[in-house]
N, C-alpha and C positions, 0 to 999 in steps of 0.2 A: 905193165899189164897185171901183177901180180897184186901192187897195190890198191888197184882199180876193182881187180874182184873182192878182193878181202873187203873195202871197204862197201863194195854194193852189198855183199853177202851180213858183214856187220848189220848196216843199216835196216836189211830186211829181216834180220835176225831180231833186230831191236823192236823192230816194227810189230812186227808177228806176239816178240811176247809182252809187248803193250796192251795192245789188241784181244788176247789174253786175256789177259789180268783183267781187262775194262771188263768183258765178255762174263768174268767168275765171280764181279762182284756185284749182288744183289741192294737194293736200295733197301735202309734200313725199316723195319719194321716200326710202326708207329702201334704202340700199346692202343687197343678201343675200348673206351669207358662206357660203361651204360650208366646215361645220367640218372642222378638219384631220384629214387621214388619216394615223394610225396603220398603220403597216405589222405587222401582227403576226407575220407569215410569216417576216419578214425576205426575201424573195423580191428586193427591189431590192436588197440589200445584200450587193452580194458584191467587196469591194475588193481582194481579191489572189485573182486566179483558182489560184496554187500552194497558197495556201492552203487551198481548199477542195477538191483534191484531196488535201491530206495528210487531212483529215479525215475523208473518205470510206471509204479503208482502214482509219483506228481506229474507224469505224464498223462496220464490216462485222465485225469480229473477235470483239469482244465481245458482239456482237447474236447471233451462232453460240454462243454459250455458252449464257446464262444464258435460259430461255424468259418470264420474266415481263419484262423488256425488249425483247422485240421485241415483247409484245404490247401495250407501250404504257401497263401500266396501273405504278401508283407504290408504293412502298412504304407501308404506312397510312394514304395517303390515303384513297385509293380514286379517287381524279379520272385518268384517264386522260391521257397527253400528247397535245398536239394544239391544236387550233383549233378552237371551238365558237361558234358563233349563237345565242342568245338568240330568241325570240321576240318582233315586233314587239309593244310594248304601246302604247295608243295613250290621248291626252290631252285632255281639250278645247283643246288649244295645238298639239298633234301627235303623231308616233309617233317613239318611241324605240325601237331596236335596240342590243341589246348584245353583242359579240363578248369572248371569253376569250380568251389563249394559257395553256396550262397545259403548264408544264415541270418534270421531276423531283415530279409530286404534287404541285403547287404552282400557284395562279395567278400568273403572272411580269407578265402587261400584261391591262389592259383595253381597249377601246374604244367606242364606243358614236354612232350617229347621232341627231343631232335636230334639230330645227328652229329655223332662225334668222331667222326672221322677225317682226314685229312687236316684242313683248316679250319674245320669247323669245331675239331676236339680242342682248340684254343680259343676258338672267337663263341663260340653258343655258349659256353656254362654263364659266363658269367654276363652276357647279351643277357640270356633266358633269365638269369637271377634279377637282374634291372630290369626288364619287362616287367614279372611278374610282383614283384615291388611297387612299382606306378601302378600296376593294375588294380592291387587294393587299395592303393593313396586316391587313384582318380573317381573307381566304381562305374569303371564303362570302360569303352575301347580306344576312349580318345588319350591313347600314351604317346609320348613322344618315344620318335625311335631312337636305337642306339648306334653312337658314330662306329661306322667300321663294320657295322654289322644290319646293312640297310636289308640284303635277303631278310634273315632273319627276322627282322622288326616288323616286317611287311606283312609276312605269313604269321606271325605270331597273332599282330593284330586282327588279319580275316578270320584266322580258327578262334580269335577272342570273340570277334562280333556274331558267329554261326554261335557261340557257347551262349550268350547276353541274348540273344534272338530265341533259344531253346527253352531258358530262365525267363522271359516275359511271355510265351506262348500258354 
């Protein structure tokens, strides 16, 4: 009989500070990156202030001239110059935003916010970095997506075609 209790007693004793332990240990925290910003404006970037006053005056000369340059829009493009927002599309993992700069009828830079948490702090940086690669190789929405990362491809591309739709309005 003695045996019998001690070892019930062991066993729940074992049990209990299993159970414990499981109960005190928290799942490790996952560091959240905010992906890098892209400056599209070039607004922080102004390293010889003479310099961008010489620019200003050959800006101003030729914009007096010719009227389809000051209106911004491109020759056969049809995309507008400027800085356009995409439409947040949104994923079961998160929402993607995609911004354009479109210079000379052309897209010059992409950007794009999204989420980096969970699975997505490994599968978006470098999804979003291949997207927005193709995006200036192709000059429109039609990129192929990236394996492994079909949410993200998907939303990347609607808030690319909302940004391309905003650039030819």
């Amino acid at each position: 009989m003695r045996r019998s209790t001690a070892a019930a007693v062991g066993t729940l004793t074992g049990a209990a500070l299993i159970v414990g332990v499981r109960l005190s240990v928290s799942a490790p925290v996952v560091p959240t990156v905010a992906p890098p910003v892209v400056d599209l404006a070039n607004s922080g970037q102004d390293p010889d202030p003479a310099a961008s006053s010489t620019k200003k005056p050959s800006t101003k000369k030729p914009s007096a001239k010719p009227t389809d340059a000051a209106s911004g829009e491109a020759g056969g493009s049809g995309l507008k110059n400027g800085i356009f927002k995409g439409s947040a599309a949104k994923n079961p993992y998160g929402t993607i935003q995609v911004s354009i700069k479109v210079a000379g009828g052309k897209i010059t830079a992409a950007d794009a916010t999204y989420p980096v948490t969970d699975d997505s702090a490994t599968i978006n940086p470098p999804a979003i970095a291949a997207l927005k690669q193709s995006t200036v190789k192709a000059q429109s929405a039609d990129v192929d997506a990236v394996s492994g990362a079909t949410f993200t491809s998907e939303s990347y591309v609607k808030s690319l075609q909302a940004a391309i739709d905003q650039a030819t309005a």
